[in-house]
N, CA, C and O atoms as CSV, one atom per row, in Angstrom:
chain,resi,resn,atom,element,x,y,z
A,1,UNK,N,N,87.924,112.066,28.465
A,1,UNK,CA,C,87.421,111.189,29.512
A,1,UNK,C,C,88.551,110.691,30.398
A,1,UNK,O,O,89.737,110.791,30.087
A,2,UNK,N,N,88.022,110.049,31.726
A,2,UNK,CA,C,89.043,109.576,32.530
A,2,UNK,C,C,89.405,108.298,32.275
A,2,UNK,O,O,88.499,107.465,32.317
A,3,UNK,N,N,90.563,107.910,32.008
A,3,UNK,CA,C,90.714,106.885,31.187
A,3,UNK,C,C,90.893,105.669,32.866
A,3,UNK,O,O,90.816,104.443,32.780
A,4,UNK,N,N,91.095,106.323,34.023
A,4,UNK,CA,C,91.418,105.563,34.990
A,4,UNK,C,C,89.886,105.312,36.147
A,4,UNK,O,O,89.742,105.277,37.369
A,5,UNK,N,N,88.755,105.151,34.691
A,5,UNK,CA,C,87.745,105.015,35.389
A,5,UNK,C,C,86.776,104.241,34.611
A,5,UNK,O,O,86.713,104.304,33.383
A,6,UNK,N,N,86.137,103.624,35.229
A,6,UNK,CA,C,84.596,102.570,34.355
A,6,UNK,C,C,83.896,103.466,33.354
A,6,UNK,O,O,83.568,104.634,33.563
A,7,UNK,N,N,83.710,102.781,32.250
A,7,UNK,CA,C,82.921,103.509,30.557
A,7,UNK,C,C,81.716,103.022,30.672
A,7,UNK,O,O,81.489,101.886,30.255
A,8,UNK,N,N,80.660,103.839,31.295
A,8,UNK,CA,C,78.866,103.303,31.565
A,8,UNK,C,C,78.801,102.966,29.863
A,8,UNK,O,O,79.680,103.334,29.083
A,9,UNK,N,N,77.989,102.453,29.601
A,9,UNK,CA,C,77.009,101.289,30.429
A,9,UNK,C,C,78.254,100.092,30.224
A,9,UNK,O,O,78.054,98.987,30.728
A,10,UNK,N,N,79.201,100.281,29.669
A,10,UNK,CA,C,80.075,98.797,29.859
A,10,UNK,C,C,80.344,97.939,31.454
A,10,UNK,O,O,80.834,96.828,31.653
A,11,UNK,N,N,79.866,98.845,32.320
A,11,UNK,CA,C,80.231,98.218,33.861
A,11,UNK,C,C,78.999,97.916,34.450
A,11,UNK,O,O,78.915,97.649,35.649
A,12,UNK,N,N,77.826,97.943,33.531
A,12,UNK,CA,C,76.263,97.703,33.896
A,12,UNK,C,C,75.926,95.918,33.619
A,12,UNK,O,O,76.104,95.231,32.613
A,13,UNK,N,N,75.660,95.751,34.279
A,13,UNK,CA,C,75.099,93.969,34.009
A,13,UNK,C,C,73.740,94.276,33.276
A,13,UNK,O,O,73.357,93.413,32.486
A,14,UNK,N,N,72.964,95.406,33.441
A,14,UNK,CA,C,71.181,95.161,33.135
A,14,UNK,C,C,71.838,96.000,31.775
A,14,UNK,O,O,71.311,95.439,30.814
A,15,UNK,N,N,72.653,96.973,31.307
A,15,UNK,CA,C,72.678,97.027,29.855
A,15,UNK,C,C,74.143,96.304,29.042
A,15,UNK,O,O,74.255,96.355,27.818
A,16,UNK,N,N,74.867,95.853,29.656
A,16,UNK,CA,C,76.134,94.975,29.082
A,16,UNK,C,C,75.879,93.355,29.419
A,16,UNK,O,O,75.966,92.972,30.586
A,17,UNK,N,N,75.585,92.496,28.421
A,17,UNK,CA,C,75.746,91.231,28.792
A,17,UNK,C,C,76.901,90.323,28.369
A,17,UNK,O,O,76.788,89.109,28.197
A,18,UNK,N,N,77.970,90.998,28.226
A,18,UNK,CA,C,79.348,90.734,27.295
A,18,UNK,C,C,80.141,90.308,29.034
A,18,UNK,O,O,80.403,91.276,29.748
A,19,UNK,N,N,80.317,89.520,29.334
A,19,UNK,CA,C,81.669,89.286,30.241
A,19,UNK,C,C,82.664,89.855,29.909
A,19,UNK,O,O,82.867,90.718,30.762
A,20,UNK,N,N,83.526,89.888,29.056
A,20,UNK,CA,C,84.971,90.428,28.888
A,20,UNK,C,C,84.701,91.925,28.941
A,20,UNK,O,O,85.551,92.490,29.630
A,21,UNK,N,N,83.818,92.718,28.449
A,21,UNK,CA,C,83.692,94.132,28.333
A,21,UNK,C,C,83.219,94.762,29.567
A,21,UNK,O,O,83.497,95.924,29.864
A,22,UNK,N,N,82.278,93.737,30.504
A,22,UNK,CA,C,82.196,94.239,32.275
A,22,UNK,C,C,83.706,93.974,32.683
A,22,UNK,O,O,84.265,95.034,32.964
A,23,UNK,N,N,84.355,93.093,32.772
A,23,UNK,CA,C,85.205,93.019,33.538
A,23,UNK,C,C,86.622,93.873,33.256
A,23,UNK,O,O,87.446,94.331,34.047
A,24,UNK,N,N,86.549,93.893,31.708
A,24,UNK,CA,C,87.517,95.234,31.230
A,24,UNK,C,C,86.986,96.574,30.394
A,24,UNK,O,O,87.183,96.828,29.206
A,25,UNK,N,N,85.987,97.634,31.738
A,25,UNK,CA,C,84.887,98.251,31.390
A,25,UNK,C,C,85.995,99.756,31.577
A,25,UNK,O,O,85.714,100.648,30.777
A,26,UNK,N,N,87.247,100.083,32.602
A,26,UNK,CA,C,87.956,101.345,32.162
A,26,UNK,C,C,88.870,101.431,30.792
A,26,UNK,O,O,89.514,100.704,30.035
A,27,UNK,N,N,88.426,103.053,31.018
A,27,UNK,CA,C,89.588,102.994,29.427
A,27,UNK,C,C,90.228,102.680,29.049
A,27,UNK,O,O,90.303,102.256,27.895
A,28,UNK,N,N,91.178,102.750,30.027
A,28,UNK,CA,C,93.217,102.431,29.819
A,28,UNK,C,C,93.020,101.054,29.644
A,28,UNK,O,O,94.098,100.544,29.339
A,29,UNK,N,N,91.924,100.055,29.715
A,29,UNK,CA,C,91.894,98.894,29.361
A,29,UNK,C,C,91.509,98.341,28.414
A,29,UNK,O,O,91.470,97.112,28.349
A,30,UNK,N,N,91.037,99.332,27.216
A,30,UNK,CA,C,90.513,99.048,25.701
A,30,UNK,C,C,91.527,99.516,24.943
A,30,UNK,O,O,91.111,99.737,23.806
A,31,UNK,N,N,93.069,99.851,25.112
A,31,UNK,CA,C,93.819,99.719,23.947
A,31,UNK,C,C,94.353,98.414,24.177
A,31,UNK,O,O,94.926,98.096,23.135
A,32,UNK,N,N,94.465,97.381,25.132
A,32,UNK,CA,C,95.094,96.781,24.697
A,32,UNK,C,C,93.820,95.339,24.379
A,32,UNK,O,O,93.724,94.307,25.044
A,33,UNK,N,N,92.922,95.778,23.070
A,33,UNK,CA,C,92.039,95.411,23.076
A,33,UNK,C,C,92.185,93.423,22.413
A,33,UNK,O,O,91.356,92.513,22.409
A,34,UNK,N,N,93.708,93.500,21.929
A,34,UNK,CA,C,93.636,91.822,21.241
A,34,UNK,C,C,93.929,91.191,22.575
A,34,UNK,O,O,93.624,90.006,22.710
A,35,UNK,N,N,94.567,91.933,23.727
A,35,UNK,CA,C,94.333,90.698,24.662
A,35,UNK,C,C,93.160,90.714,25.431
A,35,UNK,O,O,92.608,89.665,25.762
A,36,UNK,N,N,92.670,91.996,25.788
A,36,UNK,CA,C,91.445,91.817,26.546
A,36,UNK,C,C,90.305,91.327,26.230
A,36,UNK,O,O,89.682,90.527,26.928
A,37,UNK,N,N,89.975,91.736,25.236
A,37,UNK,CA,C,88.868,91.491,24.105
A,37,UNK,C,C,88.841,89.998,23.616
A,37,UNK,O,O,87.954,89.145,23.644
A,38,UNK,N,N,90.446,89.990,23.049
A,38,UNK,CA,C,90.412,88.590,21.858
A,38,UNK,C,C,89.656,88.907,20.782
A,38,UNK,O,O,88.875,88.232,20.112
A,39,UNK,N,N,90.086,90.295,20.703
A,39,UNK,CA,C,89.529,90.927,18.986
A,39,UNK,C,C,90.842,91.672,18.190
A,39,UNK,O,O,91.679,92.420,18.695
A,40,UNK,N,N,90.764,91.333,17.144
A,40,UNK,CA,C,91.948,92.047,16.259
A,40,UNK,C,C,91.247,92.235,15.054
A,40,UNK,O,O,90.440,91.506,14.479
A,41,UNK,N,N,91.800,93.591,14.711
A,41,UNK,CA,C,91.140,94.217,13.650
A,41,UNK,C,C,91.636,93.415,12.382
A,41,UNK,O,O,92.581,92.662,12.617
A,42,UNK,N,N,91.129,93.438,10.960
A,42,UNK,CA,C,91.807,92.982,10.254
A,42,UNK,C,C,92.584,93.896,9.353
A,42,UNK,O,O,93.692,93.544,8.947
A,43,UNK,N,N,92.072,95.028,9.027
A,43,UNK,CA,C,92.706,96.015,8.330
A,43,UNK,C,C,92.122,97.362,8.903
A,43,UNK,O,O,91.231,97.897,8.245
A,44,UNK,N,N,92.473,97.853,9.869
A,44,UNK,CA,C,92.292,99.308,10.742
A,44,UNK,C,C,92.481,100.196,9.473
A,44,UNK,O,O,93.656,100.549,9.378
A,45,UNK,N,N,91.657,100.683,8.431
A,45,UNK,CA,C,91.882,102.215,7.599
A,45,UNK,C,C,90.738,102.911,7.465
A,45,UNK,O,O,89.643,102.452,7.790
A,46,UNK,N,N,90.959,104.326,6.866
A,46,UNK,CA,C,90.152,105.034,6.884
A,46,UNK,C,C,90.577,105.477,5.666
A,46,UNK,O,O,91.680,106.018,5.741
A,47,UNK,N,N,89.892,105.432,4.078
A,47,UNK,CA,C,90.214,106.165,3.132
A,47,UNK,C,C,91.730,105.391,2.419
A,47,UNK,O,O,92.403,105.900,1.522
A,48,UNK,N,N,92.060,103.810,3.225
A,48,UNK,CA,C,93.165,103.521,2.759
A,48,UNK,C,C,94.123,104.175,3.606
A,48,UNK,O,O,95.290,104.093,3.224
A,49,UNK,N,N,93.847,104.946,4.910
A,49,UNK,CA,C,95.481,105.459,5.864
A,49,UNK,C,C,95.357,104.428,6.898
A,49,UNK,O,O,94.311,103.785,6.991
A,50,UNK,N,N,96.471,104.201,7.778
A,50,UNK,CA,C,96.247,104.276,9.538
A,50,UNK,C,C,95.827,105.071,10.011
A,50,UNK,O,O,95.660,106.025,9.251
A,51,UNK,N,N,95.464,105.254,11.168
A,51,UNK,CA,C,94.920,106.347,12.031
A,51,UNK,C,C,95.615,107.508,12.013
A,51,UNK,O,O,95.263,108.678,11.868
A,52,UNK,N,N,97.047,106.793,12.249
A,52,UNK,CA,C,98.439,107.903,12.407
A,52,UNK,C,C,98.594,108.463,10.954
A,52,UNK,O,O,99.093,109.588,10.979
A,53,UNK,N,N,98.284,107.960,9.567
A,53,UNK,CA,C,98.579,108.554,8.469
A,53,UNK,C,C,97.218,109.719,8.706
A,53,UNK,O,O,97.362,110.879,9.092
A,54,UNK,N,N,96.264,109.233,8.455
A,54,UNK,CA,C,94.822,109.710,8.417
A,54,UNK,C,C,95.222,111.360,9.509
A,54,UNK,O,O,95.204,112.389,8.833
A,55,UNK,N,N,95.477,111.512,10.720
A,55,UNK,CA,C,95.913,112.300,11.463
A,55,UNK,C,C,96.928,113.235,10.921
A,55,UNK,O,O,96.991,114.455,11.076
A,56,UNK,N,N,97.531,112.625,10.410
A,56,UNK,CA,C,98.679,113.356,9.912
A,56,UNK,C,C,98.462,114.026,8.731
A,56,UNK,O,O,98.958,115.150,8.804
A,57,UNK,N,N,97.958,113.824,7.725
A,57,UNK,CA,C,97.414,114.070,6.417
A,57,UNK,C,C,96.868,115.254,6.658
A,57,UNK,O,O,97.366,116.362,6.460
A,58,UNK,N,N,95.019,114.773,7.432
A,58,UNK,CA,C,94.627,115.592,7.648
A,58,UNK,C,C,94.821,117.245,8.351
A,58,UNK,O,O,94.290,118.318,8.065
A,59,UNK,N,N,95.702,116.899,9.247
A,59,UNK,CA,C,96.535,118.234,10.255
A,59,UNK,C,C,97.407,118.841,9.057
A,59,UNK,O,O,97.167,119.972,8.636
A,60,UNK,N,N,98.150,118.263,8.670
A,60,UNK,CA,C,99.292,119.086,7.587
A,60,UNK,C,C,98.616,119.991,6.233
A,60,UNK,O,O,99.253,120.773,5.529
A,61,UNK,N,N,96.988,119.603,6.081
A,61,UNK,CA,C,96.550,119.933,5.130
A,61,UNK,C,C,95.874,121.094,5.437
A,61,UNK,O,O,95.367,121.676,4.478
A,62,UNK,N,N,95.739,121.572,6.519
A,62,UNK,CA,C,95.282,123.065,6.890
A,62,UNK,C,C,95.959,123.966,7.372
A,62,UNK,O,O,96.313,123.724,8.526
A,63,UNK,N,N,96.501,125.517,6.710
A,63,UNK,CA,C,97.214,126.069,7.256
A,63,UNK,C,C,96.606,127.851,7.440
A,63,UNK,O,O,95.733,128.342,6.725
A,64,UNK,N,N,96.951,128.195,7.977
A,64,UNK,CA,C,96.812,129.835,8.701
A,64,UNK,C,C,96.143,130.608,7.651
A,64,UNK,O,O,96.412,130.315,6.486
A,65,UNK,N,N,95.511,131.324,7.833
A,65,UNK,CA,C,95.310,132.631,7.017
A,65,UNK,C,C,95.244,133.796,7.055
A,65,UNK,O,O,94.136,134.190,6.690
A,66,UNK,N,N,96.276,134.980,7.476
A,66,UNK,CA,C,96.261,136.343,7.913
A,66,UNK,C,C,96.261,136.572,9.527
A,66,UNK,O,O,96.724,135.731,10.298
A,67,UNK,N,N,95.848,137.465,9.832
A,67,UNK,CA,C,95.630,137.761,11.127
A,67,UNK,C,C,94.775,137.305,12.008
A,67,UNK,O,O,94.885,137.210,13.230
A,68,UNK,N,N,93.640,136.941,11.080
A,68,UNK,CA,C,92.345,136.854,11.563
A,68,UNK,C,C,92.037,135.608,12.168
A,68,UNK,O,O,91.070,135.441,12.911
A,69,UNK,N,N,93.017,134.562,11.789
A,69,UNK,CA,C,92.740,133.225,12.222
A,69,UNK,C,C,92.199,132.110,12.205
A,69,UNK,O,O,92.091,131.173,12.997
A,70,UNK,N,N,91.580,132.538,10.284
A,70,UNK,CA,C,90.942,131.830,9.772
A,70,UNK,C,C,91.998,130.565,8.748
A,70,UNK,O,O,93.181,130.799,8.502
A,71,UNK,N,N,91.419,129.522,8.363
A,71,UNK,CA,C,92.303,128.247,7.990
A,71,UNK,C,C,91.614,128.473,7.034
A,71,UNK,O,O,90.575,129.133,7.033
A,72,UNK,N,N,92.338,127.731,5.759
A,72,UNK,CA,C,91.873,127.075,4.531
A,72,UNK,C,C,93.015,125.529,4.388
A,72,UNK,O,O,94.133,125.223,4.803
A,73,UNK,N,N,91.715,124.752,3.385
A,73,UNK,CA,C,92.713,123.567,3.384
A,73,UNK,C,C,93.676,123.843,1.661
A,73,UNK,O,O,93.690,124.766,0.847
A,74,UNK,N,N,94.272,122.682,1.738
A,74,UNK,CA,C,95.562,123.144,0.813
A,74,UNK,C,C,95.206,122.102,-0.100
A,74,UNK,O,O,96.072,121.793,-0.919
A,75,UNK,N,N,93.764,121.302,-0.141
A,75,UNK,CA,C,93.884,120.481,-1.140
A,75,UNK,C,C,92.045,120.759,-1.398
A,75,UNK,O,O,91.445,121.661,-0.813
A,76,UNK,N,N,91.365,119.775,-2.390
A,76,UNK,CA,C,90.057,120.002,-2.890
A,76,UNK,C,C,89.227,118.917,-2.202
A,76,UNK,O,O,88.151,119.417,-1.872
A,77,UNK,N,N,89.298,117.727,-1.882
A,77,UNK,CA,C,88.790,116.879,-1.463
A,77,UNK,C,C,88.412,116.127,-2.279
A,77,UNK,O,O,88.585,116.543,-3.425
A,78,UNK,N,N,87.775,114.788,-2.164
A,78,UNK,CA,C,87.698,114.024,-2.590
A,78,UNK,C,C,88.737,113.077,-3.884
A,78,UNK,O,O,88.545,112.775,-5.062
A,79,UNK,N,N,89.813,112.865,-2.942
A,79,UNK,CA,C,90.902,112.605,-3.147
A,79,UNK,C,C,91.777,113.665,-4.209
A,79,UNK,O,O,92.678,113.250,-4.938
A,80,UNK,N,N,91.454,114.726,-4.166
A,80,UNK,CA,C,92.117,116.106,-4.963
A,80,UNK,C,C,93.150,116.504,-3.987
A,80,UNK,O,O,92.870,116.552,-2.790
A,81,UNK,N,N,94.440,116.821,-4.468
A,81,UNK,CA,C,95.082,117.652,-3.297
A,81,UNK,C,C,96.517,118.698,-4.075
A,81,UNK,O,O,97.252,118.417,-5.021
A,82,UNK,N,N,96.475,119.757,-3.322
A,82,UNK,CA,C,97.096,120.923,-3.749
A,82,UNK,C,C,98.609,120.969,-4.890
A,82,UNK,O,O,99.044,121.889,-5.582
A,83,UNK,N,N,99.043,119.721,-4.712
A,83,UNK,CA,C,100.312,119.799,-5.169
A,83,UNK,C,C,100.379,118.226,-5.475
A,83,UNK,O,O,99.620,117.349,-5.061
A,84,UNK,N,N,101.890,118.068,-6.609
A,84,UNK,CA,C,102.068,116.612,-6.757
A,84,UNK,C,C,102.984,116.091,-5.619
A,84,UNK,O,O,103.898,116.861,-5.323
A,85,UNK,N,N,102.911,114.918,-4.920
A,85,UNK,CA,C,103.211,114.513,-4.012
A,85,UNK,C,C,102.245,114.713,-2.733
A,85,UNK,O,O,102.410,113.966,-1.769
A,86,UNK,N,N,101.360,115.586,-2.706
A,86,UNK,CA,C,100.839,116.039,-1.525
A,86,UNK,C,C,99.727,114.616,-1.531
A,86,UNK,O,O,99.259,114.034,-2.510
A,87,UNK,N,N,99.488,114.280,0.211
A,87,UNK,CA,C,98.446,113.585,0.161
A,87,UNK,C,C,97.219,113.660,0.108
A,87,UNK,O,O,96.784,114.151,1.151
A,88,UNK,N,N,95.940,113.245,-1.073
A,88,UNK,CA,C,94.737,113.253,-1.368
A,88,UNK,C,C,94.115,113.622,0.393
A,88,UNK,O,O,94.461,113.109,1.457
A,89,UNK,N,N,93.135,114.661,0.117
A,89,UNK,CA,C,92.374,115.158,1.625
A,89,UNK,C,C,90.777,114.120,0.891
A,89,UNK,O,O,90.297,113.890,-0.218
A,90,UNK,N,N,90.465,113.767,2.393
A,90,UNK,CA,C,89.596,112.749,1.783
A,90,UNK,C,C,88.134,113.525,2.014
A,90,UNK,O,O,87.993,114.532,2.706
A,91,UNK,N,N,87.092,112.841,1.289
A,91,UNK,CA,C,85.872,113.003,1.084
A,91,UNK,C,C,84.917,113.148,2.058
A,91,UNK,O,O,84.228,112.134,2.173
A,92,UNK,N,N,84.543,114.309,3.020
A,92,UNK,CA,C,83.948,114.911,4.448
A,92,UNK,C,C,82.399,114.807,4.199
A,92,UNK,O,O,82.192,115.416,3.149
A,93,UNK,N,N,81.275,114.331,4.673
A,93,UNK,CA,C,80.182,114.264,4.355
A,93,UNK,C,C,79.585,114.700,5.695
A,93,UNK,O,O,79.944,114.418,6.838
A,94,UNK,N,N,78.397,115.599,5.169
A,94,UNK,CA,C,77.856,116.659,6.539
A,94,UNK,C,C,76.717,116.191,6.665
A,94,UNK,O,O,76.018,115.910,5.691
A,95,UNK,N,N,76.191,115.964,8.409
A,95,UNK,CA,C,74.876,116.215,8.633
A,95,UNK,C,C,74.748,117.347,9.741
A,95,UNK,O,O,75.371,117.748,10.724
A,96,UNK,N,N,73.475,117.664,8.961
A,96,UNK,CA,C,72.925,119.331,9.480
A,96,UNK,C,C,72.092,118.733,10.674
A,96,UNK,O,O,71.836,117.531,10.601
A,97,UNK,N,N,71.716,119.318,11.580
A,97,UNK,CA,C,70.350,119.135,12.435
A,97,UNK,C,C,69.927,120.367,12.768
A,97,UNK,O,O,70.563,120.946,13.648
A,98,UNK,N,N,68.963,120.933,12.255
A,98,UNK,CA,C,68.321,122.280,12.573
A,98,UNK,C,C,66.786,122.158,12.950
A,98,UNK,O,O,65.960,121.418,12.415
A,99,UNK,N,N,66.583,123.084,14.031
A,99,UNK,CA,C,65.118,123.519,14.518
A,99,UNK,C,C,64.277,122.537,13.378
A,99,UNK,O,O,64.671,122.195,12.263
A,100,UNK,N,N,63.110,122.241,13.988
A,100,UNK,CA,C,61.609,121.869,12.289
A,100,UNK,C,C,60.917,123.350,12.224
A,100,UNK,O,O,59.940,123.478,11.487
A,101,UNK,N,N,61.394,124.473,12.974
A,101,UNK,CA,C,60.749,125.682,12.895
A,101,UNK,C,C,61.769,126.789,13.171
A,101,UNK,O,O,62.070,127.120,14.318
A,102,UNK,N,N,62.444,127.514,11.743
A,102,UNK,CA,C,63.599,128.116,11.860
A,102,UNK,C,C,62.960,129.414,11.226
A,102,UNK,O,O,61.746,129.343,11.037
A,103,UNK,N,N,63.456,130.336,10.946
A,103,UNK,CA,C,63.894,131.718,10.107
A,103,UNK,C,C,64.553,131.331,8.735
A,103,UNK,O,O,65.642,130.789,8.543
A,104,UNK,N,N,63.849,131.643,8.059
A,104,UNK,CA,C,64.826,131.949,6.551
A,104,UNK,C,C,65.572,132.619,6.525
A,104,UNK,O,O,65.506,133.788,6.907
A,105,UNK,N,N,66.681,131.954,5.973
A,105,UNK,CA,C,68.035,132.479,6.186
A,105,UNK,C,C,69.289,131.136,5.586
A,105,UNK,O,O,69.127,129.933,5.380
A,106,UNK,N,N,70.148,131.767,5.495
A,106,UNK,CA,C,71.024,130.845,5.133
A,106,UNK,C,C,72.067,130.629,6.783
A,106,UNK,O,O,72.420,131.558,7.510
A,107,UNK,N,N,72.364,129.107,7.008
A,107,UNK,CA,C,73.380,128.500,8.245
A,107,UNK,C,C,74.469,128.389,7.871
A,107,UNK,O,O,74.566,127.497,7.029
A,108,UNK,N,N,75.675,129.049,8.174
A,108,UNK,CA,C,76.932,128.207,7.853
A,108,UNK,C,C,77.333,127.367,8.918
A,108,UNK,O,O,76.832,127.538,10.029
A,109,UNK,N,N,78.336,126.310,8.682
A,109,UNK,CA,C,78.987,125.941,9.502
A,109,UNK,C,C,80.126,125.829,9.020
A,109,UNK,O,O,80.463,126.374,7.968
A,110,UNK,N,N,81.264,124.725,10.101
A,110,UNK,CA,C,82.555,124.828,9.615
A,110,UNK,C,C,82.909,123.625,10.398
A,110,UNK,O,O,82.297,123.060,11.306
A,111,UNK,N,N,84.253,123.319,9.726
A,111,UNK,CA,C,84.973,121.865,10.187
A,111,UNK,C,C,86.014,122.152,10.397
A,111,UNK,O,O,86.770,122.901,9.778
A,112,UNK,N,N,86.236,121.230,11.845
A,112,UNK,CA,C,87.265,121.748,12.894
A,112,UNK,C,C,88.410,120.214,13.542
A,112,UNK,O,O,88.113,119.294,14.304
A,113,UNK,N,N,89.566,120.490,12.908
A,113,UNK,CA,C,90.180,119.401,13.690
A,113,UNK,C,C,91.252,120.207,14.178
A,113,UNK,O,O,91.840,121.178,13.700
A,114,UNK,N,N,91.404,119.336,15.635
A,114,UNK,CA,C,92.466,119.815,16.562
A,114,UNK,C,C,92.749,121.314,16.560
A,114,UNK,O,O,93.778,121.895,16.214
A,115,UNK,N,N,91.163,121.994,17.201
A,115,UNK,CA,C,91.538,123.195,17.051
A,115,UNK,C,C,91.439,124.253,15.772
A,115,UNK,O,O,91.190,125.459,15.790
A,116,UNK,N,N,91.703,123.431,14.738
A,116,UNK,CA,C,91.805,124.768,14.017
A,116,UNK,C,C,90.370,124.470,13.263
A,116,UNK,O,O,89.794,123.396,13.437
A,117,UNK,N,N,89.898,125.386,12.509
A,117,UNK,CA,C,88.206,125.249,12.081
A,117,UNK,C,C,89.010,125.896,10.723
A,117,UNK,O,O,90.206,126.170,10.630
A,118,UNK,N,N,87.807,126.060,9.585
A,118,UNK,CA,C,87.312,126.456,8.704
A,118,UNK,C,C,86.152,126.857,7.892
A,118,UNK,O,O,85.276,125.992,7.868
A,119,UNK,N,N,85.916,127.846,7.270
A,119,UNK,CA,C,84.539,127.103,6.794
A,119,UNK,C,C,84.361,126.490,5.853
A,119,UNK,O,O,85.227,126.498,4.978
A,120,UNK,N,N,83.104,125.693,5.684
A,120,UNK,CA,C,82.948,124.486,5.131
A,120,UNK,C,C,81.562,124.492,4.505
A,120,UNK,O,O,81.213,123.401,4.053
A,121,UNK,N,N,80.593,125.626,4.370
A,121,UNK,CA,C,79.627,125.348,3.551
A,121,UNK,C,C,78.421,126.536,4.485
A,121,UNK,O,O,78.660,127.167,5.515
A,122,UNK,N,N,77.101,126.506,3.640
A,122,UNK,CA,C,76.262,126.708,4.036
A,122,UNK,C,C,74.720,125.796,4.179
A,122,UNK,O,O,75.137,124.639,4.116
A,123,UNK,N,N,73.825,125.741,4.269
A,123,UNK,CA,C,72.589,125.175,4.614
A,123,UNK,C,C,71.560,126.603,4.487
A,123,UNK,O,O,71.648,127.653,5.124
A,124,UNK,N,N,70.770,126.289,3.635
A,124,UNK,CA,C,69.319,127.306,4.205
A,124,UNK,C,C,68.260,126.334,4.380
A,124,UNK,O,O,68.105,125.146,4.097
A,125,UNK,N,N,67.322,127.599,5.163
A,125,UNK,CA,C,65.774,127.037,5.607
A,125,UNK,C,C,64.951,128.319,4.810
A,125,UNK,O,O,65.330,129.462,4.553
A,126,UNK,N,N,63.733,127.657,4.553
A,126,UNK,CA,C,62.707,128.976,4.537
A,126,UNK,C,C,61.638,128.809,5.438
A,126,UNK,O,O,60.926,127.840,5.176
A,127,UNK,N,N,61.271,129.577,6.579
A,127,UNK,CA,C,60.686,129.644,7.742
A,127,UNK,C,C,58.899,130.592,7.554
A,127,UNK,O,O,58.375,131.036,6.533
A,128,UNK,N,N,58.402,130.598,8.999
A,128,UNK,CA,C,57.630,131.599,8.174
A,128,UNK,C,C,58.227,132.285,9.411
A,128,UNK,O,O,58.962,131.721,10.223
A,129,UNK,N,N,57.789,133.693,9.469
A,129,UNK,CA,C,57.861,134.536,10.032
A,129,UNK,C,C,56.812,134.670,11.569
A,129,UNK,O,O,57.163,135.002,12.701
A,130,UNK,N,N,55.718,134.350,11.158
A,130,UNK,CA,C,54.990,134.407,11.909
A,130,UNK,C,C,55.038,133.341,13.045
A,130,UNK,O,O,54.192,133.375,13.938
A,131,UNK,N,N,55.953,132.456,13.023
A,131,UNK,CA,C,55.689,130.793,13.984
A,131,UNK,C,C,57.161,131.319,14.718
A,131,UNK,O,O,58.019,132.088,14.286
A,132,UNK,N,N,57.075,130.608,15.944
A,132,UNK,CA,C,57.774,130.861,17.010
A,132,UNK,C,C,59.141,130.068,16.461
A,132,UNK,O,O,59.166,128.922,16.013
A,133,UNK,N,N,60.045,130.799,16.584
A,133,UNK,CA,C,61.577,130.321,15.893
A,133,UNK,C,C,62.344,130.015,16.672
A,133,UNK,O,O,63.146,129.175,16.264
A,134,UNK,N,N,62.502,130.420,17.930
A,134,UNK,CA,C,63.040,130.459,18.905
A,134,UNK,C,C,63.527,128.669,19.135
A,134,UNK,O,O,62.640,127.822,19.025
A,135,UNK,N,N,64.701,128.317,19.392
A,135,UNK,CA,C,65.153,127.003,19.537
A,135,UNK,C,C,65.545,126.373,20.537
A,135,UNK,O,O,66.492,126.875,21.142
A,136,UNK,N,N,64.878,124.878,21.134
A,136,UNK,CA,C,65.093,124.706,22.487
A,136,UNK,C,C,66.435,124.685,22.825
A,136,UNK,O,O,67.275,125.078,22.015
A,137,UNK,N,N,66.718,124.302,23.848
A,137,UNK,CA,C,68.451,123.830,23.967
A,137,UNK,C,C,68.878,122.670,23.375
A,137,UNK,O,O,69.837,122.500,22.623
A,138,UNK,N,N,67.734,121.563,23.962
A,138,UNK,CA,C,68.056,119.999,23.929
A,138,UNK,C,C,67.555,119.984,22.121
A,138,UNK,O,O,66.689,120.722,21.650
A,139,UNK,N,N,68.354,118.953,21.346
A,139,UNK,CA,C,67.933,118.449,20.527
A,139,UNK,C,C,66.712,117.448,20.717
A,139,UNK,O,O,66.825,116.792,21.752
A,140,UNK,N,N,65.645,117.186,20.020
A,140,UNK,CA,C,64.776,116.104,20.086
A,140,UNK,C,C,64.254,116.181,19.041
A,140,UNK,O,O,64.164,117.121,18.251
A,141,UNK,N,N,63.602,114.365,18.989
A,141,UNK,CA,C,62.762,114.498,18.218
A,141,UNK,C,C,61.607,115.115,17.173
A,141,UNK,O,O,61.440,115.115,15.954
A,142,UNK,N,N,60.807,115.715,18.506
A,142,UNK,CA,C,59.709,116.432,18.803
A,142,UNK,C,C,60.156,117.893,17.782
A,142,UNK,O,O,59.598,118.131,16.711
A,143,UNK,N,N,61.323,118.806,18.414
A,143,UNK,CA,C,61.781,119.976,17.823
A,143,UNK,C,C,62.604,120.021,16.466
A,143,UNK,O,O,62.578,120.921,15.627
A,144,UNK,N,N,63.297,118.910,16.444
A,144,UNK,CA,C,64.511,118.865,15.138
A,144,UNK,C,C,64.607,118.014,13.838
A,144,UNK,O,O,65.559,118.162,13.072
């Protein structure tokens, strides 16, 4: 995003009724959020890191595989990790959203930071054959 521009609906009066968040509604104006705001976090972690550990952990824990360009991680998750000293890769929890009218079959997907992906599991459906499978673009209600 453009950080040198207004974050809708924060610059809206009919959906923001916060004064401090209309009047400091661009980006570049929410890091320096204890003065603008007059909010300070009390303990910023994720899993027990900083952001910057959490980032770091996570990036160092996936590396190359062959030609092909596929990643694997170097630890097990849920606070398991490859070696002594290495830092615990933390505990990833998935939500699926698929068609309400799919094909049987098994879905994989995969988890991707900064670029590099992996895979990360599968999902099946059992469909019928006969009902239109075909999937809109938009997610909704109605379809998913």
């Amino acid at each position: 995003p453009d950080l040198l521009k207004s974050l809708p609906p924060f610059d809206n009066k009919k959906f923001n009724k916060l004064q401090k968040t209309r009047i400091f509604n661009w980006g570049n104006e929410t890091f320096d959020y204890k003065e603008n705001y007059c909010y300070e976090y009390d303990d910023l972690t994720f899993d027990g890191e900083t952001p910057e550990e959490f980032l770091s952990a996570m990036t160092s824990s996936f590396s190359p595989v062959g030609a092909g360009g596929g990643f694997v991680a170097s630890g097990g998750g849920g606070g398991a990790s490859a070696s002594a000293g290495a830092p615990p890769l933390p505990t990833v929890y998935v939500g699926i959203i698929l068609p309400k009218t799919a094909p049987s079959g098994f879905h994989q997907f995969a988890l991707c930071l900064a670029g590099s992906c992996m895979s990360a599991g599968r999902v099946a459906t059992f469909g019928s054959p006969s009902q239109n499978t075909s999937s809109p673009d938009i997610v909704a209600k109605k379809t998913h």
